[in-house]
DOTILO-346637 format. One record per residue (C-alpha): z, x, y; residue number from 1. Coordinates in Angstrom, 2 decimals. Last residue first. Layout:
<atoms>
       Z       X       Y  nr
       Z       X       Y NUM
...
</atoms>
This chain:
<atoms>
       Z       X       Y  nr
    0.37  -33.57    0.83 602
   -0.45  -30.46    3.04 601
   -1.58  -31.20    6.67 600
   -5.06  -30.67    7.87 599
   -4.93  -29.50   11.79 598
   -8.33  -29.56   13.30 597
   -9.16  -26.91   15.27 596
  -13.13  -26.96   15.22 595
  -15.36  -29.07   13.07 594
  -17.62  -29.71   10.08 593
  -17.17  -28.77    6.39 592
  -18.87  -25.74    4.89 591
  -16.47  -23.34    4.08 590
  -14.12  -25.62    2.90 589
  -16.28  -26.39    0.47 588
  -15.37  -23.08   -1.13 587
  -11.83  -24.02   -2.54 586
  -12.69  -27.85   -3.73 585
  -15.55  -26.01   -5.79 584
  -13.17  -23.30   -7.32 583
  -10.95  -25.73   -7.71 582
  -12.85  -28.91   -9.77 581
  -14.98  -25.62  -11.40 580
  -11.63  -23.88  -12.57 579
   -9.67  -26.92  -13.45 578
  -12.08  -28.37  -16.14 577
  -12.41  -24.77  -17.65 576
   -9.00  -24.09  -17.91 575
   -9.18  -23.02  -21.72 574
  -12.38  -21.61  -21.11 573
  -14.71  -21.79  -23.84 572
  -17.07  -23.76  -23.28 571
  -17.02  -24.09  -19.45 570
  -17.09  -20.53  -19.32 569
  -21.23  -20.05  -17.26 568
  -19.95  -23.15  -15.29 567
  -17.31  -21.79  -13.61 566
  -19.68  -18.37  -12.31 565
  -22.39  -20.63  -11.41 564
  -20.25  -23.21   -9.74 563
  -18.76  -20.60   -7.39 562
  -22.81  -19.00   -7.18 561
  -23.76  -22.26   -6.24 560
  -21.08  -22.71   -3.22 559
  -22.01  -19.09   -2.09 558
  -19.74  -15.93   -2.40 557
  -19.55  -13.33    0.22 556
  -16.07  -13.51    0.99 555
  -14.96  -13.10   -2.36 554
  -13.14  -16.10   -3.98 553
   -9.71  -15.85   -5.54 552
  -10.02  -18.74   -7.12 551
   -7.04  -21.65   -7.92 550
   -7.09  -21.82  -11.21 549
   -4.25  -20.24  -12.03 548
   -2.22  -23.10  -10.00 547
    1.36  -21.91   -8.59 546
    5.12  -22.10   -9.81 545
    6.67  -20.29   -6.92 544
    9.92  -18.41   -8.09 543
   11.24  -17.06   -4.92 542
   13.63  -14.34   -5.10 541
   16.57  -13.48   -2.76 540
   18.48  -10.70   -1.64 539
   21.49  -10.63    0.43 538
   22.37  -13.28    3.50 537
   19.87  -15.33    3.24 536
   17.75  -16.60    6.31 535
   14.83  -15.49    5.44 534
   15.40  -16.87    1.88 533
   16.05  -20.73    2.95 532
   13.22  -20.58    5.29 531
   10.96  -19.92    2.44 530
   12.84  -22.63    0.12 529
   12.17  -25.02    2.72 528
    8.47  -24.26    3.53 527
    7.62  -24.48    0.28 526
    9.90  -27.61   -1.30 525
    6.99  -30.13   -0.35 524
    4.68  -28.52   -2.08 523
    6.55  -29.20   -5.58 522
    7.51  -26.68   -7.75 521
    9.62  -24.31   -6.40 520
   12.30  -22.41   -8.14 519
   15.51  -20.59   -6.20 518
   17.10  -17.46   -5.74 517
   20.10  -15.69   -4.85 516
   21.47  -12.19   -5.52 515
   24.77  -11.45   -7.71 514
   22.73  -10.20  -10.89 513
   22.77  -13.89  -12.29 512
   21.65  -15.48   -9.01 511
   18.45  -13.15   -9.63 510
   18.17  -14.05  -13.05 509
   18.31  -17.45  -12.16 508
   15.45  -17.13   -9.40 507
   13.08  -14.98  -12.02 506
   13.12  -17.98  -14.51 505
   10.96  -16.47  -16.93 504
    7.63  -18.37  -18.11 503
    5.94  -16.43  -20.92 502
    2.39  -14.74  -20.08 501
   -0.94  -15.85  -21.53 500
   -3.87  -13.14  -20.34 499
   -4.16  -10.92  -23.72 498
   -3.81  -13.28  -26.46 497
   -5.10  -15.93  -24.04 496
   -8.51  -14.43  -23.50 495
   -9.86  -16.58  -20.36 494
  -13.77  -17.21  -20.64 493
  -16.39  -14.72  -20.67 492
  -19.03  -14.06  -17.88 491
  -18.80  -10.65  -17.78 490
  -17.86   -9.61  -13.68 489
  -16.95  -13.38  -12.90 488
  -15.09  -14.88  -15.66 487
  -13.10  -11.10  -16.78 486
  -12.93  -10.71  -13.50 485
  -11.27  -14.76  -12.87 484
   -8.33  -13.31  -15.82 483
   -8.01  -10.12  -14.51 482
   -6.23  -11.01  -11.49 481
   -4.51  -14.11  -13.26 480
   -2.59  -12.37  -15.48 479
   -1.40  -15.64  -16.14 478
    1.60  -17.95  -16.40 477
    1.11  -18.58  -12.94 476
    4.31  -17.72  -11.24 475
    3.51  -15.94   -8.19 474
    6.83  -14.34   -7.50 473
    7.99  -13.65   -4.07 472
   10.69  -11.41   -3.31 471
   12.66  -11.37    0.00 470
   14.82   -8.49    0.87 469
   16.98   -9.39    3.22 468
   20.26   -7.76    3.98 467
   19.91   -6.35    7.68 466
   22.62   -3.90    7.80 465
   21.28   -2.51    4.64 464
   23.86   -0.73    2.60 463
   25.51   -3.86    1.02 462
   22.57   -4.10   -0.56 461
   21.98   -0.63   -3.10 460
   23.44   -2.35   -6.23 459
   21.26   -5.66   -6.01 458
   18.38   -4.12   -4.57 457
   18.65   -1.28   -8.16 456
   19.43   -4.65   -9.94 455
   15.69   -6.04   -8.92 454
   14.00   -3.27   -9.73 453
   15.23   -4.60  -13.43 452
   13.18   -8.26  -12.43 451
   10.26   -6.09  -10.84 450
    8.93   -3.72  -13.51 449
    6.69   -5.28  -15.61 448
    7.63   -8.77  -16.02 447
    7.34   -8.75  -12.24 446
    4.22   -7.45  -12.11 445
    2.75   -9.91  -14.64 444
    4.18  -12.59  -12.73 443
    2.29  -11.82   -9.38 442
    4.19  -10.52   -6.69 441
    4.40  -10.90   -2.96 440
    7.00   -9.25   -1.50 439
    9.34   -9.45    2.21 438
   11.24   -7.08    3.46 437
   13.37   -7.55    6.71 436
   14.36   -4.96    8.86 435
   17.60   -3.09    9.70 434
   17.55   -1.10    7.25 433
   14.32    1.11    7.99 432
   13.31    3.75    5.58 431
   15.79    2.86    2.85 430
   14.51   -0.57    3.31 429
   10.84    0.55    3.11 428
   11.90    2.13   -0.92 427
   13.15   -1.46   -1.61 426
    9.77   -2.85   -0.30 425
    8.03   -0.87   -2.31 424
   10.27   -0.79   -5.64 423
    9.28   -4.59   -5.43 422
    5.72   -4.19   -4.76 421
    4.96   -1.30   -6.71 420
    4.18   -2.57  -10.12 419
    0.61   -3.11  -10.89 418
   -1.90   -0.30  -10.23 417
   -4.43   -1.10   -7.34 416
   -5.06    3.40   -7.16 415
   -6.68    2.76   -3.74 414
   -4.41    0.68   -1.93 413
   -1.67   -0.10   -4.00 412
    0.30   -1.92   -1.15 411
    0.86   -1.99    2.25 410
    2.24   -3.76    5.41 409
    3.92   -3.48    8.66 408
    4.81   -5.97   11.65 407
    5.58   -4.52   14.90 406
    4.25   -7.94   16.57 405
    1.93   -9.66   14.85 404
   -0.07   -8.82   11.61 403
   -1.32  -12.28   10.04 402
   -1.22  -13.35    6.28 401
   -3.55  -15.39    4.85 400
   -6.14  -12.78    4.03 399
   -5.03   -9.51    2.66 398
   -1.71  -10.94    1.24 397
   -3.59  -13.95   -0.40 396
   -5.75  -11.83   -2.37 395
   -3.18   -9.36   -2.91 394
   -1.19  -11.46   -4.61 393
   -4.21  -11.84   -7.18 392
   -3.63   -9.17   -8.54 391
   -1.73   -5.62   -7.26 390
    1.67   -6.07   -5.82 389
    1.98   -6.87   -2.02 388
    4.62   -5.71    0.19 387
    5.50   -6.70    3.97 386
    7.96   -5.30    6.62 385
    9.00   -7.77    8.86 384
    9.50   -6.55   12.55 383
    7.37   -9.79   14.10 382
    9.61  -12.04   11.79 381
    7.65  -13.70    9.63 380
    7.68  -18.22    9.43 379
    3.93  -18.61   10.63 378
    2.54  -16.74    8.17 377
    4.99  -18.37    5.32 376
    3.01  -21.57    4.62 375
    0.10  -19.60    4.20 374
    1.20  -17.56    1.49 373
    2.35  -20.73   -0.49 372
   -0.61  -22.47    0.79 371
   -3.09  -20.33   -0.69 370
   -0.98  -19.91   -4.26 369
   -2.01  -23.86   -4.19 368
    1.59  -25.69   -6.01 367
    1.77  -27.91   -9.34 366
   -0.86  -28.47   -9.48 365
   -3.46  -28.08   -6.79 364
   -4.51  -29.23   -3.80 363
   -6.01  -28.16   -1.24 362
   -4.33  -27.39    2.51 361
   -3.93  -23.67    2.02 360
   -8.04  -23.90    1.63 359
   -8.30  -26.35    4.83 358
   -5.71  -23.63    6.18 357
   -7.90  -20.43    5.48 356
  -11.01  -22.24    6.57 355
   -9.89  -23.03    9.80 354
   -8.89  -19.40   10.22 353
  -12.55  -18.08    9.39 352
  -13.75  -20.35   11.98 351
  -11.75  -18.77   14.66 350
  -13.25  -15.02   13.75 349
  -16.60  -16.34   13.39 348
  -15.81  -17.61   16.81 347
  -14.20  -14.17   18.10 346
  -17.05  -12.63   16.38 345
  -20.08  -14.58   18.06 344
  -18.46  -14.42   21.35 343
  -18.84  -11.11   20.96 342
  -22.01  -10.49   20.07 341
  -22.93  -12.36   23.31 340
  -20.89  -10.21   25.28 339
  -22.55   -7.09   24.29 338
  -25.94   -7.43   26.72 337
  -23.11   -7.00   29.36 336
  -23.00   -3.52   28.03 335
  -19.41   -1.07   29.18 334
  -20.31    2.47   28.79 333
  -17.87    5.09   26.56 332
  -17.86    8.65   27.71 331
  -14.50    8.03   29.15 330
  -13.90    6.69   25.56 329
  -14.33    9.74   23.80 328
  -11.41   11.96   24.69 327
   -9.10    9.30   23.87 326
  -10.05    8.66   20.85 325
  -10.38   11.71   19.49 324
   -6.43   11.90   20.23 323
   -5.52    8.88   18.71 322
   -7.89    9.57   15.70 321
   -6.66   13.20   15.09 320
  -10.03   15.22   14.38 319
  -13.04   16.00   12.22 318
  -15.72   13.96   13.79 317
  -19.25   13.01   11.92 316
  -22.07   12.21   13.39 315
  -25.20   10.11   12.23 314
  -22.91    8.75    8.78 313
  -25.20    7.84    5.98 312
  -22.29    6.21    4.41 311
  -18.88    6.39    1.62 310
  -18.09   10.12    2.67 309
  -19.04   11.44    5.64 308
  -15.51   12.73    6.04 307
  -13.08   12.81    3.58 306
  -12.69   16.53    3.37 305
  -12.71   17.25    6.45 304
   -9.14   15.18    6.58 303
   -8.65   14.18   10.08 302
  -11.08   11.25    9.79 301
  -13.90    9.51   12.67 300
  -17.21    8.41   11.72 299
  -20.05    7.38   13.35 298
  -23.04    4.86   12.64 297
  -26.29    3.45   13.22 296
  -26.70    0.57   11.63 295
  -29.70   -1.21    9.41 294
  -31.74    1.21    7.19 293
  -27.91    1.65    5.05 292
  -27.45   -1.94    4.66 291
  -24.04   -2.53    6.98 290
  -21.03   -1.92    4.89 289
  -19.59   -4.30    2.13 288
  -22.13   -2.77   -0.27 287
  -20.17    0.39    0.48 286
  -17.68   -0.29   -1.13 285
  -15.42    2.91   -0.76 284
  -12.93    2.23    2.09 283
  -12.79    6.04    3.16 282
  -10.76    4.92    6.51 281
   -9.26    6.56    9.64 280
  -11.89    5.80   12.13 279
  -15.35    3.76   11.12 278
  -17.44    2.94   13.81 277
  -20.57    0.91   13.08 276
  -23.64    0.14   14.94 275
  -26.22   -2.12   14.32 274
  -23.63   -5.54   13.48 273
  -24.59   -8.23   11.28 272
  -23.65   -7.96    8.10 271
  -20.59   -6.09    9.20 270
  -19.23   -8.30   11.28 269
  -20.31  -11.05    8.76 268
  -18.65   -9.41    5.84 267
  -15.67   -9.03    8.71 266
  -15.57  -12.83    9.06 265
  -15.90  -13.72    5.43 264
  -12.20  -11.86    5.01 263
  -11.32   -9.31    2.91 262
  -10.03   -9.27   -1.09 261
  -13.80   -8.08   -2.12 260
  -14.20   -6.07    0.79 259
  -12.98   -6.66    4.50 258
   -9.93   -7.59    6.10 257
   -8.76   -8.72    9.43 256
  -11.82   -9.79   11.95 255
   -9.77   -8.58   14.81 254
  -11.80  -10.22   17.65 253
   -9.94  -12.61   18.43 252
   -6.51  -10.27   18.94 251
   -3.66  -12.27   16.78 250
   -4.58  -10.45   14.06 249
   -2.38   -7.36   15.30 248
   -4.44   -4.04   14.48 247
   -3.08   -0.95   12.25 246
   -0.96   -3.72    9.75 245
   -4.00   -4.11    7.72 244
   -5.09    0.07    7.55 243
   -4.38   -0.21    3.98 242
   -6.61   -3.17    3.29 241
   -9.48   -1.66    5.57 240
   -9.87   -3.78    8.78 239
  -12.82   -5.13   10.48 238
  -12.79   -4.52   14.51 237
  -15.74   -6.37   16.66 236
  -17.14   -4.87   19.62 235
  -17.28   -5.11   23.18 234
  -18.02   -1.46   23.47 233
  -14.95   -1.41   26.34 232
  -12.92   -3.90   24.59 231
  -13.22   -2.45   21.44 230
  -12.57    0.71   23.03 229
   -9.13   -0.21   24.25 228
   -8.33   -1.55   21.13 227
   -8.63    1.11   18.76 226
   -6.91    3.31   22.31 225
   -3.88    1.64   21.80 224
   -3.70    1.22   18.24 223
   -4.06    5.01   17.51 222
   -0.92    6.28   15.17 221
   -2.26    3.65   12.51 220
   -5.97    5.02   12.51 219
   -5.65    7.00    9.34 218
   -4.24    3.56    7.74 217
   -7.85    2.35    7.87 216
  -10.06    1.11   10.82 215
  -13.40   -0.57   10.84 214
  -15.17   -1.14   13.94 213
  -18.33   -2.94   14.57 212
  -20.97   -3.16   17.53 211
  -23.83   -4.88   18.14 210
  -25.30   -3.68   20.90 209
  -25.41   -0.28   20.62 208
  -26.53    2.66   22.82 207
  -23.70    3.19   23.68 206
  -21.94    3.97   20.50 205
  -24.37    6.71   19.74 204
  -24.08    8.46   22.74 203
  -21.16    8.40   22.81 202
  -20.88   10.25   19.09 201
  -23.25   13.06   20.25 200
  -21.05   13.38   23.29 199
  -18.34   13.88   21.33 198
  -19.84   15.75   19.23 197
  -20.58   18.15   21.91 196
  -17.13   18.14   23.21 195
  -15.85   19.70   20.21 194
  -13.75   17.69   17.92 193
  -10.13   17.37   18.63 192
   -7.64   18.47   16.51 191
   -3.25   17.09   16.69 190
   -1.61   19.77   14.73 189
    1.98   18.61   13.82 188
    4.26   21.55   13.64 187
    6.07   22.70   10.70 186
    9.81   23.67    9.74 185
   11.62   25.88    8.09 184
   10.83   29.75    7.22 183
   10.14   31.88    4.13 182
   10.59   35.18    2.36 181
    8.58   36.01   -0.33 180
    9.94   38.73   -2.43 179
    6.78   41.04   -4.14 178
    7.83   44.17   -2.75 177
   11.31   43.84   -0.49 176
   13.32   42.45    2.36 175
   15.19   40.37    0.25 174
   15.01   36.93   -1.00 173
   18.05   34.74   -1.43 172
   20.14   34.82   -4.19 171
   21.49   31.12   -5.63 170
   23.83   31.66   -8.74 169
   22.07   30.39  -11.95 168
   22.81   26.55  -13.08 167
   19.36   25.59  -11.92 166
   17.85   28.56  -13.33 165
   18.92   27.33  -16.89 164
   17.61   23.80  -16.32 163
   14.31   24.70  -15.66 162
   12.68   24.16  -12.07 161
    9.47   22.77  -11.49 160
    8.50   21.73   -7.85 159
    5.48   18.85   -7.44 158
    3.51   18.05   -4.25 157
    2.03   15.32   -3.68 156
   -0.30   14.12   -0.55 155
   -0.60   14.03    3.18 154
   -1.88   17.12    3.39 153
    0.19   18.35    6.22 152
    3.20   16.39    4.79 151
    2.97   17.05    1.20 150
    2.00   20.63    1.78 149
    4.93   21.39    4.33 148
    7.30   19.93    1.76 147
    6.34   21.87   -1.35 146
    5.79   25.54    1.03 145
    9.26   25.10    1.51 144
   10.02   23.94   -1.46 143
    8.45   27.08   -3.30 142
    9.65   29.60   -0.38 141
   13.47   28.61   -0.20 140
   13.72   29.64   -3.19 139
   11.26   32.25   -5.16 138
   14.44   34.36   -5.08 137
   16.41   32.70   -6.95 136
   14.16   33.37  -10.42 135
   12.05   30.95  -12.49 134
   11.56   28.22  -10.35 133
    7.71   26.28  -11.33 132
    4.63   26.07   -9.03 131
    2.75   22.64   -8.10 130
    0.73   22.56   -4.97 129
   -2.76   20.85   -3.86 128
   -3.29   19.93   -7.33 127
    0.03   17.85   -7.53 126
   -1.55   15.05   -9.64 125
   -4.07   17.10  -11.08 124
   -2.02   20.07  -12.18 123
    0.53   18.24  -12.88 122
    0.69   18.20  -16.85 121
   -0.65   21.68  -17.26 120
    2.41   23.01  -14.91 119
    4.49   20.25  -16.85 118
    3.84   21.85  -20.08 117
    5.99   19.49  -22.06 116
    9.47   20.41  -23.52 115
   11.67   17.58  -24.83 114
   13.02   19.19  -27.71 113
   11.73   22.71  -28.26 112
    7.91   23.59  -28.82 111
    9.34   26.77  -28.45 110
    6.92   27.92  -25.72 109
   10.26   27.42  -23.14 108
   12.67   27.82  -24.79 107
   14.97   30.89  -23.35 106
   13.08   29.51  -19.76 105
   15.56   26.57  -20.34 104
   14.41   23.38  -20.52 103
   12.41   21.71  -17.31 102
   13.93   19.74  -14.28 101
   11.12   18.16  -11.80 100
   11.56   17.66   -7.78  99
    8.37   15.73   -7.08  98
    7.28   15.82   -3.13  97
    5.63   12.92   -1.70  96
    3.30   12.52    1.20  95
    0.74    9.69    0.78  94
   -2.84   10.17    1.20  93
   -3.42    7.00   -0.50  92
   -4.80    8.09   -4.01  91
   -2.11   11.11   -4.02  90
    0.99    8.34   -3.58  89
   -0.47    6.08   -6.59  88
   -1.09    9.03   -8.71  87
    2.71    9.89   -7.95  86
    3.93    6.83   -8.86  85
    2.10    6.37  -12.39  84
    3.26   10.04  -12.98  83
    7.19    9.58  -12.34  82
    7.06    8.44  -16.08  81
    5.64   11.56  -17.67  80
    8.57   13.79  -15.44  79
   11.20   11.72  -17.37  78
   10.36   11.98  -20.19  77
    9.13   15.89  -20.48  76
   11.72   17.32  -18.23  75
   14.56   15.19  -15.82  74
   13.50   13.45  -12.53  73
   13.01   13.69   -8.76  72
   11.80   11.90   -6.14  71
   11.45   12.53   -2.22  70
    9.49   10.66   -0.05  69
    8.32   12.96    3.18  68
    8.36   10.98    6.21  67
    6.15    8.46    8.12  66
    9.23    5.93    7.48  65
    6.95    2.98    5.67  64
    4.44    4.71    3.48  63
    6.65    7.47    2.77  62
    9.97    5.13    1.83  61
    7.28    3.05   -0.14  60
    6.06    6.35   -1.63  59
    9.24    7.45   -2.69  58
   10.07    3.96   -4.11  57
    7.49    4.29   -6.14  56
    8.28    7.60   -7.96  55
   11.56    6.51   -8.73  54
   10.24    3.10   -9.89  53
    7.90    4.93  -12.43  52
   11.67    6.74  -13.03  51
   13.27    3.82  -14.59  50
   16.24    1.47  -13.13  49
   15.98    3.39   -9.74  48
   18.79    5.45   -8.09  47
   19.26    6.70   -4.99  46
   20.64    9.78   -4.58  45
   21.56   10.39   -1.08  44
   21.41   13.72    0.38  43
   24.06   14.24    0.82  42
   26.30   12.86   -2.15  41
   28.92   14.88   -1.48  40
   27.43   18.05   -1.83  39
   29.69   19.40   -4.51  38
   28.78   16.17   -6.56  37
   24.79   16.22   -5.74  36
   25.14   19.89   -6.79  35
   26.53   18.52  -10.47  34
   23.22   16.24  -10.51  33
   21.30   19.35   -9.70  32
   22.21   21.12  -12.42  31
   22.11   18.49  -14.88  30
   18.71   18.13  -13.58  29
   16.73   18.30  -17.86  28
   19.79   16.52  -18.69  27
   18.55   12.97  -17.40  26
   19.56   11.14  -13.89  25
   17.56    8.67  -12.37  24
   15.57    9.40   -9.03  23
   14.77    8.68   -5.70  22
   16.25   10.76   -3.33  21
   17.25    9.94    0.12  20
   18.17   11.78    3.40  19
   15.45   14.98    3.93  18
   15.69   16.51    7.36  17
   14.15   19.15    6.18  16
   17.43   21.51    6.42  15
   19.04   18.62    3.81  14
   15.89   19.77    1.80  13
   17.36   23.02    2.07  12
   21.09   22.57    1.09  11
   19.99   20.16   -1.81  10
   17.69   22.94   -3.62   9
   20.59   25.77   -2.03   8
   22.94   23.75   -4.77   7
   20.77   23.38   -6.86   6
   20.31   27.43   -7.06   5
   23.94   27.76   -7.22   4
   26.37   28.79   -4.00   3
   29.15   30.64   -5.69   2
   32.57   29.42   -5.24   1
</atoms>
């Protein structure tokens, strides 16, 4: 039988080492869905309830495997609804590569049945490369050169290929004008910046006192020497939401996470500091940065094009941040004069943790969102692998929960669109299955997308050796991120035609679909019914009935600006009673005496 052109499409990304596919079938890959036949499956198509979760699985797989996530989907439909994903994988420097099916060349311009312009449509999304099949012999080159851009750009890369040339017999290119042959492969370039810099950059850091760090996902490959030169500079180490899982919290002066969802004790790092390291992050608020007159600063990214970006940066290094690393910190001078600063981070650092469990510890009604997050820190296994949609989820992701261990984490870093957290954590256990998953999720999200994500865990279980997949649902009847930004950002009180959501019982559709689940409503029933799921034997989903008016209140905030903000809706707020007794209950935690005391929840 005659090799086809799918057929060589599934023969060569097997030759990249490719093993899962994220898709759902539709005519416009006919072709390739009769290759997936001949091929036995290999590699395996996995397939998602719609093709938004197609696209986000890839990038969970990505996120969590450190490999190329693969997706693919039919013409016009289907190739509009893998956008959402893809934006989301080119916002975090993810590699993904879209395989896309297109009618037949006979039609194309036709203005034929489910034709779109997908070269017009993707030119954004896959700017870096997007070319469409329309002969043999452009394969292997176009997914060759697909793959290699996705992973040494870390971004997306898209492949068009109508449904005609699918079915056409595969030829490969010959050793003539205009063929373009290709190769396999790629090597991973590790720069270095010139020893100059480096100097420059010593120099810089030396002469500080008060030092800070902040580290984003670019830093993930570089733990070892992040930590050895915090301990050399005596500094403190901030981290950017997608570089959480870079640093274990457990080291006193890991600040964990800054910005609006971050921690008070990096806003004080970096209030305070007068020198500032940034490696492997373009975390864009600046106003969470040291005031521009006050710090010097340095920054370290492998993507030129990122760097300098975000503050008035004295030098700049283009290189690998493991290696950079290492070649700068024999330049690196310890300071005794440091060791005051910090002790001042490692306690701001301590006191920060009090707060978070006097907040866990307030109540509300029926259950604090704080303490439902909280109550599971301690409860993670050090391998977990940890989701978090978009909302306020990601509130209590970013601060109450603690990297330990080999623990990783992400979410919508930089695109914060609602959705991924279940198709997230189902794309990580294709990437690793024999770890846990574990993912917070708001109610919006999972009326969006997560209950029929849930099926594709349901059908796909049985081949995880380690079966759990636990998903949390913040049920708050709200879209509660948008909700307390709509009070804070314009002053206007909750818009229920908008903000209201229906109550779903997420835990009996789960038992319904052969997974388990279970409802909590009472704080006593928390640290049961999270036990109860890490230790299930298949899937499981948490239905947490939690308090909307329980703030999600930026670091920064002051006890008068907390009544401010609740008092400017109290009349015409239909929770504005709860918001100011809350929001007040929440931030006087801040300011209440004493050191390791142990508040229990009642």
């Amino acid at each position: 039988m005659a090799v086809k052109v799918s057929d060589h499409v599934l023969q060569r990304l097997r030759e990249w080492g490719v093993e899962h596919v994220f898709s759902y079938a539709g005519d416009g890959i006919n072709g390739l869905l009769a290759a997936w036949g001949r091929a036995e499956d290999e590699p395996k198509f996995i397939q998602a309830r719609h093709e938004e979760m197609a696209a986000f699985e890839a990038v969970g797989y990505a996120k969590f495997s450190g490999r190329v996530g693969v997706c693919a989907a039919t013409s016009g439909p289907g190739a509009v609804h893998l956008l959402n994903g893809l934006y989301d994988a080119k916002l975090d420097h993810v590699p993904v590569v879209a395989i896309v099916g297109q009618t037949d060349r006979s039609a194309m311009g036709g203005s034929y049945q489910q034709e779109i312009d997908l070269l017009s449509l993707y030119k954004d999304v896959a700017s870096d490369y997007c070319a469409m099949v329309t002969v043999p012999e452009q394969l292997p080159n176009v997914l060759d050169r697909a793959m290699r851009t996705a992973y040494a750009r870390r971004t997306v890369t898209a492949v068009i290929i109508p449904a005609d040339v699918q079915e056409m017999d595969y030829s490969p290119p010959t050793h003539e004008f205009k063929m373009v042959p290709s190769s396999l492969g790629l090597s991973s370039p590790v720069p270095v910046p010139r020893p100059a810099d480096l100097s420059r950059a010593a120099q810089v850091l030396n002469a500080g006192k008060r030092i800070a760090v902040l580290v984003g996902q670019g830093a993930a490959g570089a733990r070892a020497e992040v930590v050895a030169l915090a301990e050399r500079l005596d500094a403190g180490v901030a981290k950017a939401l997608l570089g959480k899982d870079v640093l274990p919290d457990d080291l006193p002066y890991v600040t964990g996470s800054i910005g609006l969802l971050g921690t008070r004790a990096s806003y004080e790092l970096m209030r305070d500091c007068d020198t500032l390291l940034v490696v492997g992050s373009s975390f864009p608020y600046s106003q969470f940065l040291p005031g521009f007159d006050q710090a010097r600063a340095v920054q370290i990214d492998i993507d030129p094009h990122m760097i300098g970006l975000r503050y008035p940066f004295e030098v700049n290094l283009v290189g690998d941040a493991k290696e950079t690393l290492a070649a700068l910190l024999p330049q690196l001078k310890r300071d005794r004069k440091r060791k005051a600063w910090r002790r001042k981070v490692e306690k701001d650092t301590a006191r920060w943790w009090e707060v978070m469990q006097r907040r866990a510890a307030v109540e509300a009604d029926p259950l604090n969102p704080e303490y439902v997050v909280h109550a599971l820190d301690a409860l993670l296994p050090d391998d977990v692998i940890l989701t978090a949609d978009s909302g306020s989820a990601a509130n209590w992701y970013a601060r109450h929960l603690r990297i330990r261990g080999t623990m990783r984490g992400s979410l919508s870093g930089t695109l914060a669109t609602m959705g991924p957290g279940v198709p997230y954590a189902i794309g990580a256990k294709f990437a690793h299955p024999d770890r846990p998953a574990v993912a917070l999720v708001g109610d919006g999200a999972m009326q969006m997308n997560g209950m029929a994500e849930l099926v594709t865990a349901a059908k796909y279980r049985q081949e995880w050796k380690d079966p759990r997949l636990v998903v949390a649902v913040l049920n708050n009847h709200d879209l509660n991120q948008v909700t307390w930004e709509m009070r804070a950002m314009s002053g206007a009180p909750q818009f229920l035609p908008s903000q209201s959501l229906p109550d779903v019982p997420y835990a009996d559709f789960a038992r319904l679909i052969g997974l388990d689940g279970v409802r909590v409503e009472r704080p006593e029933d928390v640290l049961g019914a999270w036990h109860r799921a890490l230790g299930a034997d298949r899937p499981f989903v948490i239905d947490f009935r939690t308090d909307p008016d329980v703030p999600p209140i930026p670091p920064h905030a002051t006890l008068e600006q907390i009544e401010a903000a609740a008092s400017a809706v109290l009349q015409g707020d239909s929770e504005s009673a709860g918001i100011v007794r809350q929001g007040v209950k929440a931030k006087i935690q801040d300011f209440l005496p004493g050191r390791g005391r142990h508040h229990k929840r009642g």
